[in-house]
C-alpha positions in Angstrom: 41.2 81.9 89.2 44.9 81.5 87.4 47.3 79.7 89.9 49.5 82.7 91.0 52.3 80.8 91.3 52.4 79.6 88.1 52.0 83.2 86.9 54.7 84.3 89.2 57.4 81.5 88.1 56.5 82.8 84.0 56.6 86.4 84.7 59.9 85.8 86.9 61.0 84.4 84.1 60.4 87.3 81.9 57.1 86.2 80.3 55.3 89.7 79.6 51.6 88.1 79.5 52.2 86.7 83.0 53.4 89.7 84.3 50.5 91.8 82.6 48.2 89.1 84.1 49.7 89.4 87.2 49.7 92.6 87.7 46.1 93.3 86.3 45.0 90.7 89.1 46.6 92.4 92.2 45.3 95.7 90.7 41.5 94.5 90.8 42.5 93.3 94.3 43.3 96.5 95.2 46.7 95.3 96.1 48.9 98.3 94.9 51.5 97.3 96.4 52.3 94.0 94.1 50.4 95.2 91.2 52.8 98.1 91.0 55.9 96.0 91.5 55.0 93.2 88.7 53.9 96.4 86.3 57.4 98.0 87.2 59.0 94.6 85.8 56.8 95.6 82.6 57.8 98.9 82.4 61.3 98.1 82.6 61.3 97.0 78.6 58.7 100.2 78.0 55.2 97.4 77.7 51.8 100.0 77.2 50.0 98.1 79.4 52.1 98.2 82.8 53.3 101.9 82.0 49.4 102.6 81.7 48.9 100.5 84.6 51.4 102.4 86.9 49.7 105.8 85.5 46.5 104.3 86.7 47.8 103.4 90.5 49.1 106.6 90.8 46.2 108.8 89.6 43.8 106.4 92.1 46.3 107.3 94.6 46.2 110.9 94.4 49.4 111.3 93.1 48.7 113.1 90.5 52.4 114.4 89.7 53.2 110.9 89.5 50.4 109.6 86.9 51.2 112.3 84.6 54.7 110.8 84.5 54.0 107.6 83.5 51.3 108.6 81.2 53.6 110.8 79.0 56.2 108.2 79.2 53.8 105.7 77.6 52.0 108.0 75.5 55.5 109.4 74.0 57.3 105.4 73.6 54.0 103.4 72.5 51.4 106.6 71.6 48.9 105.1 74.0 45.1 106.2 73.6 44.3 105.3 76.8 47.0 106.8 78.9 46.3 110.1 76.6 42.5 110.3 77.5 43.3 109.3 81.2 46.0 112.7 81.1 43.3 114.4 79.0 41.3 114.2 82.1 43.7 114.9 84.9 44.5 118.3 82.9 40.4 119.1 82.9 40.2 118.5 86.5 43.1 120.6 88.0 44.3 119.7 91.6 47.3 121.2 94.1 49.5 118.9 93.4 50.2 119.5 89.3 49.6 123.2 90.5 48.2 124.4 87.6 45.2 126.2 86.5 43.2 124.0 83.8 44.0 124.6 80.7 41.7 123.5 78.0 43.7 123.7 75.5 46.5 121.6 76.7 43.5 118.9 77.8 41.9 119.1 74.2 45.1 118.4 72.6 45.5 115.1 75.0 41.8 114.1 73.9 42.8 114.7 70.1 46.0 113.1 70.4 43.9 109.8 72.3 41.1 110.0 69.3 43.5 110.2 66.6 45.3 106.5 67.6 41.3 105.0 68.8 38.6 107.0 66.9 36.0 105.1 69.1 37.7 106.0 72.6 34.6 106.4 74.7 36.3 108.4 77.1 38.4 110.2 74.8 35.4 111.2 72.9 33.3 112.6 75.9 36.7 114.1 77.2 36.9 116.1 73.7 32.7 116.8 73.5 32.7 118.5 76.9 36.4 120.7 75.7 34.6 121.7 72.7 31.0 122.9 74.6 33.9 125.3 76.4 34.4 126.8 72.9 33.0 130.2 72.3 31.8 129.1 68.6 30.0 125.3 69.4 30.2 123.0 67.1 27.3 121.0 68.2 27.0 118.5 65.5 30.2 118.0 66.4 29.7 117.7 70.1 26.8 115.0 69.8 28.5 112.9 67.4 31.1 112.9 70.0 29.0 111.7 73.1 27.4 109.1 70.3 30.8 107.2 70.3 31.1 107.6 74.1 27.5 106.0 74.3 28.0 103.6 71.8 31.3 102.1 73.1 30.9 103.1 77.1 30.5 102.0 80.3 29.4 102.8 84.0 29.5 106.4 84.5 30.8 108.2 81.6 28.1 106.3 79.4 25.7 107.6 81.6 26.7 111.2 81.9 27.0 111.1 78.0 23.4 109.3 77.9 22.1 112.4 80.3 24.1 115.1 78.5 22.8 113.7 74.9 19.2 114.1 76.3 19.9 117.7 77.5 20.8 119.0 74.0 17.9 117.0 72.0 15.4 118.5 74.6 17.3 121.7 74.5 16.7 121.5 70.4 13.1 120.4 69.9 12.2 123.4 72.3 14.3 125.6 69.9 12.9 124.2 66.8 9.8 124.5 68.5 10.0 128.1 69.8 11.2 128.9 65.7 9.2 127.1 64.2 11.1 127.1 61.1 10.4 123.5 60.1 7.2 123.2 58.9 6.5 120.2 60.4 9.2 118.0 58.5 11.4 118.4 61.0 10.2 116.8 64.4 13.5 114.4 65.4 10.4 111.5 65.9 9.4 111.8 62.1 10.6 112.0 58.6 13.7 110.1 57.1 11.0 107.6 55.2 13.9 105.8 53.1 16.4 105.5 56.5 13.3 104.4 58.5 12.6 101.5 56.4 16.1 100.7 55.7 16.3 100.2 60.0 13.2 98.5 60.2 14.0 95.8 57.7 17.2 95.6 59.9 15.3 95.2 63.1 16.1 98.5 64.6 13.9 100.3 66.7 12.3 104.1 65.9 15.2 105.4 68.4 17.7 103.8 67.5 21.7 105.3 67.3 21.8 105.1 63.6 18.0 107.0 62.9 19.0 109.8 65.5 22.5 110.1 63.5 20.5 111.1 60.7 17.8 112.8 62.1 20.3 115.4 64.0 21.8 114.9 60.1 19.0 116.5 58.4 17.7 118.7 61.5 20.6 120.5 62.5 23.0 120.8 59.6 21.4 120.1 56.2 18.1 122.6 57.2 21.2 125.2 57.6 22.4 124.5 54.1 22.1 126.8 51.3 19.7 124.1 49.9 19.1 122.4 52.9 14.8 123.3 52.4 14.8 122.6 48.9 16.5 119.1 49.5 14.3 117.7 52.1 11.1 119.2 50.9 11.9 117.2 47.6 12.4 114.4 49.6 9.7 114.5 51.4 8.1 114.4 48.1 9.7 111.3 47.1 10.9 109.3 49.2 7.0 107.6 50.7 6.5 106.5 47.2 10.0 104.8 47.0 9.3 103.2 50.2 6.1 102.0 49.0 7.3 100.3 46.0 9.9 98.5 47.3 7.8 97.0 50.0 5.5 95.2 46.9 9.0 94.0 45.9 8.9 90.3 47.3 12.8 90.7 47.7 12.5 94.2 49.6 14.7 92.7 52.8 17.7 92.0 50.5 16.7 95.9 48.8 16.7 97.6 51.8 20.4 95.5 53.2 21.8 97.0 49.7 20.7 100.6 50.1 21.9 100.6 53.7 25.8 98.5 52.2 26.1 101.1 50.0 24.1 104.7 50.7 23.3 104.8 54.6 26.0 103.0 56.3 28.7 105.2 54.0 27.0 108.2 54.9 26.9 107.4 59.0 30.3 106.8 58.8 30.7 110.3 57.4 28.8 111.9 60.2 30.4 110.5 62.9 33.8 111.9 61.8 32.0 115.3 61.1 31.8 115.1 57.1 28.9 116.5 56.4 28.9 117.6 52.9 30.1 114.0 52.1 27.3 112.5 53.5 24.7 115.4 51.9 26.4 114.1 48.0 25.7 110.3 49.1 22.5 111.1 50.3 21.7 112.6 47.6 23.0 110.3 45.0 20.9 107.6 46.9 18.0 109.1 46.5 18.5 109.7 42.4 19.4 106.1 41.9 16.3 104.4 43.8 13.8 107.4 42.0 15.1 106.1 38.5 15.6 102.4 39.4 11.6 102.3 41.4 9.5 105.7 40.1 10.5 105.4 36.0 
């Protein structure tokens, strides 16, 4: 434990890590009372942290009128992430005291504003998934690759109620795909993607894992919608087990399959999670036209 004194005599003295220590150390004491007056000392020369900090207190507190003061002062002088998600979510759940009725609009724009300065925000991102479920038109692609980086980069509750919310719309979509049947049986989520499955096996990762469902809800939920989306997969459907199985003869396939992801699949996941679909369908597709002429020719 940090000699408090010590901390006090630096922060007294002006030192802005002692008085950020200090205050984050009465806070997780649950001592308001001093956390608040050492954050105050922060705030005084406009530091994120203790304006943040002071924005927390309050909102605990149930002063809501209060929280949303020092959140927009710190969002508006540092364009804090964290103080615009926490706003973001005092806007979604409306209470007497801001005496408002919730606006979604005004809450999305704090969750876009928080997203925009940390694009892996967990609770930014689930903030901004459960806004855009409220739409009329649902982007769900959208939506999942949203609750994805609130899974990914979570904790406690709101990586659980992403977890459970995530589950909801897979199970939701397999009885769809199911109930359509408009796949042929190359679309199950627990099948398929031959080239992407190697590539995560070589890599250690599991049949489940974030990156295969990334591509899986890729290929099951956008690129079957395409123009060409059938004609695409059913070629590589085609293809892609005999690439697979050339490549693992290759004594070297470890160091192949570590390229193809460098270059092809870790590219193209990037491109899903910000939504760029199209991006990720011309990568994809350039992938799999380089390894047919480098291992089928």
């Amino acid at each position: 434990m940090p000699d408090v004194s010590e901390l006090k005599d630096a922060a007294a003295n002006g030192d802005m890590d002692a008085i950020e220590e200090l205050s984050a150390l009465y806070f997780n004491q649950m001592d308001y009372q001093n956390a608040s007056y050492w954050a105050r000392e922060g705030a005084a020369v406009h530091n994120a942290w203790c304006l943040h900090l002071l924005g927390t207190i309050a909102r605990d507190q149930r002063n809501f009128r209060e929280a949303e003061q020092w959140y927009s002062r710190n969002i508006n002088i540092n364009g804090d992430s964290l103080s615009a998600s926490n706003l973001g979510f005092i806007y979604l759940n409306p209470n007497d005291e801001l005496d408002m009725p919730k606006d979604l609009d005004r809450t999305e724009y704090y969750f876009q504003l928080s997203m925009k300065k940390d694009n892996q925000n967990p609770e930014a991102a689930f903030g901004l998934a459960i806004c855009i479920l409220n739409h009329d038109n649902v982007d769900m692609n959208q939506v999942k690759s949203l609750l994805q980086i609130t899974y990914r980069n979570g904790t406690g509750e709101v990586k659980d109620a992403a977890q459970d919310l995530l589950r909801d719309i897979q199970n939701n979509e397999r009885s769809g795909n199911n109930n359509n049947n408009n796949n042929n049986g190359n679309n199950s989520s627990g099948g398929g993607c031959f080239i992407t499955t190697a590539v995560c096996d070589s890599l250690g990762k599991a049949d489940d894992c974030y990156e295969l469902t990334m591509f899986r809800n890729f290929r099951d939920n956008w690129l079957i919608n395409q123009s060409d989306g059938k004609s695409l997969i059913d070629e590589y459907y085609s293809t892609a087990p005999a690439i697979v199985d050339k490549i693992n003869k290759i004594t070297d396939s470890p160091q192949i399959y570590k390229t193809i992801w460098n270059e092809y699949l870790k590219p193209c996941l990037a491109n899903i999670e910000r939504g760029d679909f199209s991006e990720c369908k011309r990568i994809y597709i350039s992938m799999v036209n380089n390894l047919r002429n480098t291992y089928l020719k």
